[in-house]
KELO-141595 format. One record per residue (C-alpha): residue in three letters; x, y, z. Coordinates in nm, 3 decimals, padded with zeros to 5 digits. Example, Ala and Ser with C-alpha at 12.3 -4.5 7.8 and 13.67 -1.06 7.14 Angstrom:
# residues 2
ATOM   r       u       v       w
ATOM ALA  01.230 -00.450  00.780
ATOM SER  01.367 -00.106  00.714
//
This chain:
# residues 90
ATOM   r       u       v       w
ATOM UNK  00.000  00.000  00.000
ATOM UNK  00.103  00.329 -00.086
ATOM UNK  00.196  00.578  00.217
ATOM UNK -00.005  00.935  00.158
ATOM UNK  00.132  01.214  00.336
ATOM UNK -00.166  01.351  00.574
ATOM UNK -00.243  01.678  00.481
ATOM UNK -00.147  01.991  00.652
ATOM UNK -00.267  02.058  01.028
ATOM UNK -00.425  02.408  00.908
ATOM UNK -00.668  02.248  00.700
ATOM UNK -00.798  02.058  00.997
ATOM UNK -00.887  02.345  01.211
ATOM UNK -01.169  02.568  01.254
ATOM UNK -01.073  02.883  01.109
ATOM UNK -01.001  02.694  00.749
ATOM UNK -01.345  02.576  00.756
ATOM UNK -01.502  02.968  00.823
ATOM UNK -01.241  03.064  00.571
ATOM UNK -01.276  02.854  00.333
ATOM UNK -01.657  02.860  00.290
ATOM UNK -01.675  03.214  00.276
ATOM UNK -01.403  03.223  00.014
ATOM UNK -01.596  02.958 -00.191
ATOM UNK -01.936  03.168 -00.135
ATOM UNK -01.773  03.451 -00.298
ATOM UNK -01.612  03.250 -00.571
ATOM UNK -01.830  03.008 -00.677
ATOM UNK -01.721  02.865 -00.978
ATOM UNK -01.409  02.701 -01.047
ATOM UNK -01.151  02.900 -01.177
ATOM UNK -00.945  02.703 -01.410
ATOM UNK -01.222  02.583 -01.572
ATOM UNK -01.393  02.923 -01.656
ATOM UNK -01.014  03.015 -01.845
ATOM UNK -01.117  02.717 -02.060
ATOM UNK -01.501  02.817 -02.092
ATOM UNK -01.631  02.578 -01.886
ATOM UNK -01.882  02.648 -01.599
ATOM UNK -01.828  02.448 -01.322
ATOM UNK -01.910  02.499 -00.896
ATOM UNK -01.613  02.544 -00.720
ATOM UNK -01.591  02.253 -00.413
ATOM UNK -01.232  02.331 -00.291
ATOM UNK -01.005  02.655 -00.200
ATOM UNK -00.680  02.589 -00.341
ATOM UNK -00.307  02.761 -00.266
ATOM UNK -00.241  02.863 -00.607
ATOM UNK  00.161  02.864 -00.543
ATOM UNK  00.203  02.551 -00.349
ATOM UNK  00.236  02.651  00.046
ATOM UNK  00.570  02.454  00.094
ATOM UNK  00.723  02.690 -00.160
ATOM UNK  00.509  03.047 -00.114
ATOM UNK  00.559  02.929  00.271
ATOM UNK  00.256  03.120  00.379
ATOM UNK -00.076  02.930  00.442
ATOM UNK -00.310  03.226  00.562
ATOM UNK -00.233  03.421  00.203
ATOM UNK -00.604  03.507  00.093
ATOM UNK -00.435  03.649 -00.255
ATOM UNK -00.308  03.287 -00.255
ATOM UNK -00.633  03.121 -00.282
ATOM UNK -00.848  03.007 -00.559
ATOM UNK -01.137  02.816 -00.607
ATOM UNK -01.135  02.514 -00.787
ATOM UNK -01.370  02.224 -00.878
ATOM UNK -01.264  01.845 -00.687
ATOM UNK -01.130  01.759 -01.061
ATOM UNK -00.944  02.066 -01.130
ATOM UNK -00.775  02.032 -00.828
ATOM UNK -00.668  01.678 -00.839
ATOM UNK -00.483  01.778 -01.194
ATOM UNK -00.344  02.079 -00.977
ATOM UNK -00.237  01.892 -00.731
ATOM UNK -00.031  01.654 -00.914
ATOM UNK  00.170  01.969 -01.089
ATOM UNK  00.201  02.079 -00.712
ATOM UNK  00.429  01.780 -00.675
ATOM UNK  00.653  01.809 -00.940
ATOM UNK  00.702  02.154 -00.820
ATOM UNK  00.754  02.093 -00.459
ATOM UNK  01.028  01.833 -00.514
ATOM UNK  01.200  02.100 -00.758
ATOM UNK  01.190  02.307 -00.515
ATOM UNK  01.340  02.105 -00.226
ATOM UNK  01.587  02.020 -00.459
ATOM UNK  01.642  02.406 -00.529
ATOM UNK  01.726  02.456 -00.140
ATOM UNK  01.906  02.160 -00.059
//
């Protein structure tokens, strides 16, 4: 079985939830799929620069809201540029 890092502590407490919500009542759709033309609800606020290399989790102008899809595909180029980056500052 493959070992899945558990995700950061912030996004286990209360003040991501209030945050979060809000910032997906206000944004609505997600956003990479309205650049492609597609309307689609937004179901997850995601740190558009990864926050292992912007190094700031509270950064509202980090945020964006994306659908559970869009974020997935996100995610994944996260991860290439995480490890690029710990490679940067080793």
């Amino acid at each position: 079985m493959e070992h899945r890092e558990r995700s950061r502590k912030e996004y286990h407490t209360n003040r991501w939830t209030v945050i979060s919500r809000k910032f997906r009542a206000s944004h609505p759709l997600c956003q990479r799929c309205l650049e492609t033309g597609i309307v689609t609800e937004s179901e997850v606020v995601d740190h558009i620069i990864p926050v292992e290399v912007h190094g700031k989790f509270w950064d509202r102008y980090n945020y964006q809201a994306l659908c559970k899809k869009c974020n997935i595909i996100k995610g994944n180029e996260d991860k290439k540029l995480i490890n690029e980056h710990r490679k940067a500052i080793k």
